[in-house]
N, C-alpha and C positions, 0 to 999 in steps of 0.2 A: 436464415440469418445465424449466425457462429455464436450463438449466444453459449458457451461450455461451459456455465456453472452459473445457477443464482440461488440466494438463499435468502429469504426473510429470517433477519438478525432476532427483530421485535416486533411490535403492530407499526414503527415510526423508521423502522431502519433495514435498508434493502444494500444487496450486494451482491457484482457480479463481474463476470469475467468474460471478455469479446476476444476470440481467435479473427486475428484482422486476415482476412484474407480476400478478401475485396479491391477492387481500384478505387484507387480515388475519386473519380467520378460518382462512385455508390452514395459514399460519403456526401460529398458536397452536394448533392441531391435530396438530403437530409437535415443536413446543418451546415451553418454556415463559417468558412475561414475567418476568423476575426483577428490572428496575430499572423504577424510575416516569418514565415518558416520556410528557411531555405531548405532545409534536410528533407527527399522527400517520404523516409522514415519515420520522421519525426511527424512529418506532417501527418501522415496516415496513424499515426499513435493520438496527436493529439483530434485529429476528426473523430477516431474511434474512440476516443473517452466521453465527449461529447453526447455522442450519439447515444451511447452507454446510459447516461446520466438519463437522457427520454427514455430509453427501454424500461429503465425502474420505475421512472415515475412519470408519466406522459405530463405533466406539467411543470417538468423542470424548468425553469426561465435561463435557459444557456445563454441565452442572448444577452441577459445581465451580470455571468460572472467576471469577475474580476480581478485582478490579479496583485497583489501584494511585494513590497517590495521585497520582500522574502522568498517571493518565487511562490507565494502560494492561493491560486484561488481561492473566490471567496463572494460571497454575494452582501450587498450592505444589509440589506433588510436580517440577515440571518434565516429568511422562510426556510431554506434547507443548509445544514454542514454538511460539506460532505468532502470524499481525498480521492484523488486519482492517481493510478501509479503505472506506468509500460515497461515494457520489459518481451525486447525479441518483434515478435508478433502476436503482442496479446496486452490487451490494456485491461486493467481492474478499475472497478469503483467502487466504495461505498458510500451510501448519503442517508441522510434520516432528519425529519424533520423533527424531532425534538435532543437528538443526542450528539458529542463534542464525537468527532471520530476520526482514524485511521487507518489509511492500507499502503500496504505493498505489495511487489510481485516481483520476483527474483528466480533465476536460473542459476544451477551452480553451474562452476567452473574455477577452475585451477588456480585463477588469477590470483582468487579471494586471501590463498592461503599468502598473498605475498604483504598484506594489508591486516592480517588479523590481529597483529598487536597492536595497531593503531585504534580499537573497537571495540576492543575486548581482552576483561581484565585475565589475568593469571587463573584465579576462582571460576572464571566464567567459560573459560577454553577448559578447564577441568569438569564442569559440571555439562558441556557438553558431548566430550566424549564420551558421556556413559549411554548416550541418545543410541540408537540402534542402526544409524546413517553411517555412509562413508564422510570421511573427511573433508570433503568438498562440500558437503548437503549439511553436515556439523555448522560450520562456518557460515555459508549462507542464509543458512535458520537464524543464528544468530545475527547477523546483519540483518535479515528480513525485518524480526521483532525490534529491534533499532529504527532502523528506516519507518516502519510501521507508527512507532514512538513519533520522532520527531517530526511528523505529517501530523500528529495527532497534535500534536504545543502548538507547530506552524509560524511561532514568534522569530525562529532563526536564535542562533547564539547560543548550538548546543556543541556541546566535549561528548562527542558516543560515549564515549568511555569513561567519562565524569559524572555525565547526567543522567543517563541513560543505565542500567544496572538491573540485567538479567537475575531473578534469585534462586526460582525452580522452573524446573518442567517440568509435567507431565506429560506421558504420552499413553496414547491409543491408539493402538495399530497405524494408522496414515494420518492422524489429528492430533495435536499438540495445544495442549495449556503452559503459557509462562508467565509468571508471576516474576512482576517485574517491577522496579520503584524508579521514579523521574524526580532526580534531585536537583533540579540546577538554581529552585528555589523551595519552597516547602517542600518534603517528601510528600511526594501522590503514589499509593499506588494504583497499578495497574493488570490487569487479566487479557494477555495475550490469547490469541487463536492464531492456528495455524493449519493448514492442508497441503498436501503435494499433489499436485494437480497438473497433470500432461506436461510431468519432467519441471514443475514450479514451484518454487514454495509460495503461496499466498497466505497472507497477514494480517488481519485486522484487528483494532479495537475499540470499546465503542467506552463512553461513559454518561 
């Protein structure tokens, strides 16, 4: 099984990254289709998220999440948080049974640069360039910890660029810390992570 990265976060919170490379049939041999997906890209991203979610925790109850009008899953009970995110052929998740959390999974490319002032303030395209990345991986990273952010609220009714508010990074060789504040109602901060992982950036954060 493509399982290509997992990490225990904490004792409550697990994360991990699936190289979808399977048929469909693997999948639905596993879990079951529960929403109508035409795409059959999509479909295979969302089978492979699913399945993801067992790998971590063989009791996940997938059969109970549910989906929010926000677009974001969700289970009522609360028994586990957790974010799912695709991207290519490779689905991320993280879940933890006692912590609010978020991820992403982003590949650069070119597009990014046509969308970055929509995302990212003046201060924040400056406090990335000093990163050690090309331009395209700059930008990305910074969407990533964005996207990463607003799976984490999950409310909907965010400004990236309002709410959302890169302040440092650190970096270590291929691992990234950002310290980062979500304003769109009391200032929270937050502690990004981040890795480059088979040409990805993956994102999470836990609180």
């Amino acid at each position: 099984m493509p399982l290509v990265y997992q990490q225990n976060i904490n004792e409550h919170t697990k994360i991990g990254v699936w190289h979808i490379a399977e048929p469909e049939s693997f999948y639905l041999s596993r879990v079951s289709l529960r929403n109508r997906i035409a795409h059959p890209a999509k479909r295979l991203q969302h089978l492979a998220g699913r399945l993801l979610l067992t790998e971590l925790f063989a009791d996940f109850p997938i059969e109970l999440i549910q989906i929010a009008d926000t677009k974001k899953p969700f289970l009522l009970n609360d028994a586990f948080h957790f974010s799912i995110a695709h991207c290519g052929k490779y689905a991320a998740v993280i879940a933890s049974r006692k912590n609010r959390v978020g991820i992403d999974i982003e590949i650069p490319t070119v597009k990014i640069n046509n969308i970055k002032d929509k995302y990212l303030s003046e201060n924040e395209q400056d406090l990335l360039r000093t990163l050690m990345l090309t331009t395209e991986q700059q930008l990305t990273f910074g969407w990533s910890n964005k996207e990463a952010m607003f799976k984490w609220y999950g409310d909907g009714g965010v400004d990236f660029k309002k709410h959302l508010i890169i302040n440092e990074v650190i970096q270590h060789q291929d691992k990234w810390i950002a310290h980062c504040s979500f304003k769109k109602e009391n200032a929270i901060q937050l502690e990004l992570h981040s890795i480059y992982i088979n040409e990805c950036f993956l994102t999470w954060v836990v609180t």
